[in-house]
N, C-alpha and C positions, 0 to 999 in steps of 0.2 A: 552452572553452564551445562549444555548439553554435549553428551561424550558425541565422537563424530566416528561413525567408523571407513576406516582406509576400505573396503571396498562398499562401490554405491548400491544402493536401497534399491531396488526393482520400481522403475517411474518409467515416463517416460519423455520426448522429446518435443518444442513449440514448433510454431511454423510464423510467429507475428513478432510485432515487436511494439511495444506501448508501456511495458512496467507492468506484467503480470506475473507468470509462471510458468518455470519448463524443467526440464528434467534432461537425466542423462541421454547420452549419444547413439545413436545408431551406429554412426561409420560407417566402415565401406560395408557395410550389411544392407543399408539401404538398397529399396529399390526403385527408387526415382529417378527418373531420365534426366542426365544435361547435369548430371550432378561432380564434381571433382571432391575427392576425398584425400585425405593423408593416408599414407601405408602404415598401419599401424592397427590394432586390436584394440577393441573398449570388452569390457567383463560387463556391461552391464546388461544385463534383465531388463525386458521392458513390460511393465506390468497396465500401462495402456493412459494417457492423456486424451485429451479431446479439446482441441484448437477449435472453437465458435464464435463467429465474424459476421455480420452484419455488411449487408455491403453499402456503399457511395452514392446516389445518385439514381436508387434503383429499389422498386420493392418486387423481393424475391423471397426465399426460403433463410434461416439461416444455414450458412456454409460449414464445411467442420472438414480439419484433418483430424483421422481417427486412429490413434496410434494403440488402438482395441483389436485391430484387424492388420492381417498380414500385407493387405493391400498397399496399405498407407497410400491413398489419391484424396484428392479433395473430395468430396461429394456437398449434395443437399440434404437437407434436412426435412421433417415431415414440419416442421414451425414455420407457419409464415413471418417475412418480418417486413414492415414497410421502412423505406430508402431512411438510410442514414439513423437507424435504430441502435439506440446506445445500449452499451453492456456492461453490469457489472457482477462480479462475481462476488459469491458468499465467501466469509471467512474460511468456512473450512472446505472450498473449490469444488464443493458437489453442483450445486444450484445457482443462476443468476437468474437477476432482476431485466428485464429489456425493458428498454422506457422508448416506445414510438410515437414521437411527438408530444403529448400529452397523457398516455393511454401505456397504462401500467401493467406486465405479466412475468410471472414467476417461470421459469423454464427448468425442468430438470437437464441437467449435463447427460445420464444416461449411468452416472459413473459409481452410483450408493453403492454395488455389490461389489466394486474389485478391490476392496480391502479384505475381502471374505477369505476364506481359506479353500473353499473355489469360487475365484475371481471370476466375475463376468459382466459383460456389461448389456444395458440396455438402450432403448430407441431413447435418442433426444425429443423431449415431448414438452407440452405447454402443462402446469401444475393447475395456474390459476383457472377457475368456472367460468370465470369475466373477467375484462380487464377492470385494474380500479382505475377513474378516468379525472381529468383536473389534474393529471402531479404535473411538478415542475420539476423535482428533482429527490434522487435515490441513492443513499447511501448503505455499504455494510457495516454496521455493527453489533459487535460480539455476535450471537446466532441469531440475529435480526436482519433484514432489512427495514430501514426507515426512509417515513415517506414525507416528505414537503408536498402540499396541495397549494394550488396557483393562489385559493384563498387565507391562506394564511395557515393552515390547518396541518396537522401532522398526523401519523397513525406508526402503529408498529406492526410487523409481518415476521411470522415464523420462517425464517432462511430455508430452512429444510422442505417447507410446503404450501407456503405463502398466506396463510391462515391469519386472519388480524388479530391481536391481542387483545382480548375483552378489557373494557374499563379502564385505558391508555389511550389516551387522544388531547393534542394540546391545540392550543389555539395561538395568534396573533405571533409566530413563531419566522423566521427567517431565513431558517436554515434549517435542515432535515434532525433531529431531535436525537443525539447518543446515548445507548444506554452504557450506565458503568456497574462494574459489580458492584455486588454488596445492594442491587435494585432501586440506584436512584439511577436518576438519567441528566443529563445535559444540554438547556434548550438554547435556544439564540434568539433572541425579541428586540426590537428595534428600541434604543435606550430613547428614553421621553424626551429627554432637551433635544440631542442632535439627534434625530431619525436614522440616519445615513450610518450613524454607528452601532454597533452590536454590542446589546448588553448577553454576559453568557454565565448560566447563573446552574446550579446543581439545587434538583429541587425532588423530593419523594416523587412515590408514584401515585400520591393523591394531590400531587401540583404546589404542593405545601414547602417552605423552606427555613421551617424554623423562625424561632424572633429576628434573632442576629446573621440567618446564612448560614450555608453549610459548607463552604469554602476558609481554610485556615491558610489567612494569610501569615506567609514566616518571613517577618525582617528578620534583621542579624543577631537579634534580642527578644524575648520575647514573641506575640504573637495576636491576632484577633482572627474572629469571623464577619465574612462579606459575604454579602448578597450574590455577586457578579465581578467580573472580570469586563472589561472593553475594549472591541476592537475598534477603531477608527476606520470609517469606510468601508464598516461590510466584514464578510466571513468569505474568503473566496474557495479556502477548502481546511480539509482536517484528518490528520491518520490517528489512527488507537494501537497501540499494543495490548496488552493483558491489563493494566495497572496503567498506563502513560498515555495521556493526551497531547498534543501539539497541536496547534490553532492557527492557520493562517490568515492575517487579517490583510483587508485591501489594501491598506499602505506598505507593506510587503514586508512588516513586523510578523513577527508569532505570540502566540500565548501555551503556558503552559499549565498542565494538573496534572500530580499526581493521586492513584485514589487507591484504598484499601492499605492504608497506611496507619499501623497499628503504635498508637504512642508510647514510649516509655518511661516509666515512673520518672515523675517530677518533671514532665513537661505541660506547658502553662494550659494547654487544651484538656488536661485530665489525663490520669495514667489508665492504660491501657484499652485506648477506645481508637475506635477506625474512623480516620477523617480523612478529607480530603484536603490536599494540601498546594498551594502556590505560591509565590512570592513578588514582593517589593524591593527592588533595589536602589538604594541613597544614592545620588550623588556624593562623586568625588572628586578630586581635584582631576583624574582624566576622565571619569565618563558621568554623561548626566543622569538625572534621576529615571527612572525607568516605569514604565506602564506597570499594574500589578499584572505577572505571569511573563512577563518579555524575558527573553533568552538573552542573556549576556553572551557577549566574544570574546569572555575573560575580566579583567579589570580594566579594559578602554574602550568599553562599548558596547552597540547589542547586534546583533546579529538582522541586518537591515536587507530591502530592495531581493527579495526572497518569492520566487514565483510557483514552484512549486512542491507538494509534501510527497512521502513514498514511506511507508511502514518496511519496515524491516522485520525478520523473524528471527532476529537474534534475542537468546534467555535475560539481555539485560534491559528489552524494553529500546530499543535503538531506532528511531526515524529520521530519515534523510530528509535536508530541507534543502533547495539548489535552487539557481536559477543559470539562465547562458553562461556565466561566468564565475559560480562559486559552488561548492559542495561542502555543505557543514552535515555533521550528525550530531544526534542531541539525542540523551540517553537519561533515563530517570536511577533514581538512585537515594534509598531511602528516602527523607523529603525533598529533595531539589534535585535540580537536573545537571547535568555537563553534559560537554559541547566538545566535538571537535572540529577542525578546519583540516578538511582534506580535497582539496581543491587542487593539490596539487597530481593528486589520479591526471589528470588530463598531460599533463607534459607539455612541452614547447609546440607552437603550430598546429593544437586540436581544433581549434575553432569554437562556435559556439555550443553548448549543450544542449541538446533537444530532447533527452527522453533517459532516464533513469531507472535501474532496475535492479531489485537482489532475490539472491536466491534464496526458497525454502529451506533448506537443510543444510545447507553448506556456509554458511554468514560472507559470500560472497557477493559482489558491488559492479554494475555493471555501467557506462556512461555512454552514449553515443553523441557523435556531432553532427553539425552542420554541412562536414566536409567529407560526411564517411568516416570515420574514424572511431574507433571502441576502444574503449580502455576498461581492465577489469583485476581489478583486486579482490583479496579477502582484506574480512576489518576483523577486528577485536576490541572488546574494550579492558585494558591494560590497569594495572592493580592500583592505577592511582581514580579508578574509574572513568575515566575521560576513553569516546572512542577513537583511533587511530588503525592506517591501513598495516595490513599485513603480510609481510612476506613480498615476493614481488608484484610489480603491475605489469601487465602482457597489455601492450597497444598494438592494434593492428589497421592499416586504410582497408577500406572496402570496399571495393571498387574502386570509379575515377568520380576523382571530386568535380562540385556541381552542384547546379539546383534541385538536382533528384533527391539531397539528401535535404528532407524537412519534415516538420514533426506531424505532417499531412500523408506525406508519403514513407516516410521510414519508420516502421513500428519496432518497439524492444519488447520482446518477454522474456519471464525466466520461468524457472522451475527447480525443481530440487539441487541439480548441478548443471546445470548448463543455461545458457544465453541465445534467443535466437531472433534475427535481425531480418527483417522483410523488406523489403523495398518494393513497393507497385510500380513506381515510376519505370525502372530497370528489370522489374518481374525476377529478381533475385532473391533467395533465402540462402542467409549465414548463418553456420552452426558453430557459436563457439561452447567448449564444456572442458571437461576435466575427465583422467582416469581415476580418481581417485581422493577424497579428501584430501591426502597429502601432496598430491602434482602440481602442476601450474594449472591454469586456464588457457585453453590456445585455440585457435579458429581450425575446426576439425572439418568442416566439409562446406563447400559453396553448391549451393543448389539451382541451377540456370534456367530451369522451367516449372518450379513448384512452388514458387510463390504467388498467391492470390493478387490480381492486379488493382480491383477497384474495394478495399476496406476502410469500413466505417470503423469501426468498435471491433475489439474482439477482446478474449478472455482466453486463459487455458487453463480448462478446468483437467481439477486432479486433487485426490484425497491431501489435505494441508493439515498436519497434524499440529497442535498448539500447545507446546513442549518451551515450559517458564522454569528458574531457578528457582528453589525454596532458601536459598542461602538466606540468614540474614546478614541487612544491610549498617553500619554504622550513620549515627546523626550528624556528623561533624556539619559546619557553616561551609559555604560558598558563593 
């Protein structure tokens, strides 16, 4: 696990809210009008973020608060972007992907140099020559982005500069193509019988998968390889850690892989080779047999009616799976996963969940509702391996509840230690954060006229450092 230190890193603060990234507090340092603040001091250094938003309804510039500059106002940007252009950002928050409409470009943040040892930043600019055009859809994995083409077709891009992978291109594919270490990757192809379902298979980088598959399936005995995994209705989304995949399938099951999982002597796959690994669960007298890769809820069931994923940056591989009404985390761990149910973050009379978020550096969890309301813990995953919350949960309302609060109007980000909540509808920005690894989390500042009214997409970019446990892990069943 990674050591945390009691005073915060030099980052800095969001201005959205959607499940991204943000960083420590301004305070009453800030200089944004209409703002109320706690009486109180933060230590923290800000070493400079960049809030980049796309707006609603409208083609404009992309928008950016620039927390690089003493200023801190909204501004434009020198990138055009047309209405309702979606954003995603790279793994390690230098660079994202803008997908407008159809029509694909790589965007620098501005932010490669303020890791430097003098920090500085530059103009937010378009990377890509041209856009690549036909995508449907764009995801970040490991220092890639990948691309879905409306024709079936995939490609890979260097995250850093948008450059295409030579000699990597799939075909007849469904979903945007993951890569995993060790340089195989992870496609989704529409399974032959029922079309509708996603076959999801691990195959080289010359398309190739072996006689038998490159997937080790682990009953409770034993073991084989398979071709594919399958979701029933589709793939609706997917987060990665280091080593840990989670799968959302459209019946609102998951799937799981763990990859770069090194055997040990006298196990049935061979001693000491890197496989990748998932599992089957039997039926038993309380729960029934299970899809290969489906997350159990323990021994009575499997972890069902699940809408949306959120990667987490904790060193044990940790993704949050939730919907309005439940919040599990599901954590890899040697060859299988554990699961916990922490659902109960929300407390009596939160309402529904709309938007999920944790921090970079801090293994803090953030939740927003329907009703305005946040709720925000730190987790851990505790020596029996399973994850569980920690320490206390700080809920706060925000504002006056209402229709303003929706997963349309009320955006979540986060960042290394702090939470920050937008609302367009009410043109509000909330700042919750922490002094400290060790303090609570608490609503540090309301901002009454610096939140962006009309956002589509946004991101907050900022250097994400990818800091994994080398412990080893034990084999034991589950």
């Amino acid at each position: 696990m990674r050591k945390q230190n009691t005073a915060l890193p030099a980052q800095s603060w969001l201005v959205l809210a959607m499940a991204g990234l943000l960083t420590a507090c301004g305070g009453s340092n800030n200089d944004s009008s209409g703002s109320d603040s706690h009486d109180h001091d933060h230590d923290h250094a800000e070493a400079g973020g960049r809030l980049i938003y796309s707006l609603s309804g409208n083609d404009d510039t992309l928008k950016m608060f620039d927390q690089t500059v003493s200023s801190k106002k909204i501004t434009g940007t020198a990138v055009a972007a047309k209405a309702d252009a979606q954003l995603v950002l790279s793994n390690d928050g230098i660079t994202l992907a803008m997908l407008e409409g159809s029509d694909l470009r790589i965007i620098s943040s501005g932010l490669e140099h303020m890791t430097y040892a003098d920090p500085h930043p530059h103009d937010v600019e378009t990377l890509s020559a041209a856009a690549i055009t036909n995508v449907d859809k764009v995801v970040a994995t490991t220092d890639h982005f990948s691309v879905l083409k409306t024709d079936g077709t995939g490609l890979l891009l260097e995250a850093a500069d948008g450059s295409e992978i030579s000699g990597l291109s799939w075909s007849d594919i469904v979903y945007p193509t993951l890569a995993l270490h060790g340089g195989q990757y992870l496609t989704f192809t529409a399974n032959a019988t029922t079309p509708a379902n996603t076959d999801i298979s691990v195959i080289n980088a010359d398309g190739s998968s072996g006689t038998n598959g490159l997937i080790w399936v682990r009953p409770n005995d034993g073991g084989y390889f398979a071709k594919s995994l399958t979701c029933t209705n589709g793939v609706n989304d997917a987060a990665q850690t280091e080593d840990f995949t989670v799968i959302l399938c459209g019946d609102g099951t998951l799937r799981w892989l763990i990859s770069d999982y090194e055997t040990p002597v006298g196990h049935p796959a061979g001693d000491g080779v890197t496989i990748h690994v998932s599992q089957r669960y039997p039926a038993t007298t309380d729960r029934r047999e299970g899809e290969t890769g489906e997350v159990t809820t323990g021994t009575t069931g499997f972890i069902e009616n699940i809408t949306h994923l959120t990667k987490t940056h904790h060193d044990d591989d940790v993704i949050a799976a939730w919907s309005a009404d439940q919040v599990w985390m599901v954590n890899g761990h040697g060859d299988h996963p554990h699961r916990g149910n922490i659902s109960t973050i929300v407390g009596a009379d939160f309402g529904n969940i709309i938007a999920l978020a944790a921090t970079t550096d801090d293994d803090a969890l953030a939740v927003l509702s329907d009703s305005g309301k946040i709720a925000v813990s730190r987790f851990e995953v505790k020596s029996s391996s399973n994850p569980v919350l920690k320490g206390s949960v700080e809920r706060e309302q925000l504002g006056a509840e209402g229709n303003s609060w929706s997963s349309t109007n009320a955006k979540l980000l986060s960042g290394p230690y702090a939470f920050m909540i937008a609302n367009s509808a009410t043109q509000k920005l909330y700042q919750f954060d922490t002094h400290s690894a060790e303090d609570d989390y608490h609503l540090h500042t309301t901002y009454n006229d610096a939140a962006p009214s009309s956002i589509s997409s946004a991101v907050f970019a900022h250097a994400i450092e990818a800091e994994h446990s080398d412990d080893d892990h034990d084999g034991h069943d589950h």
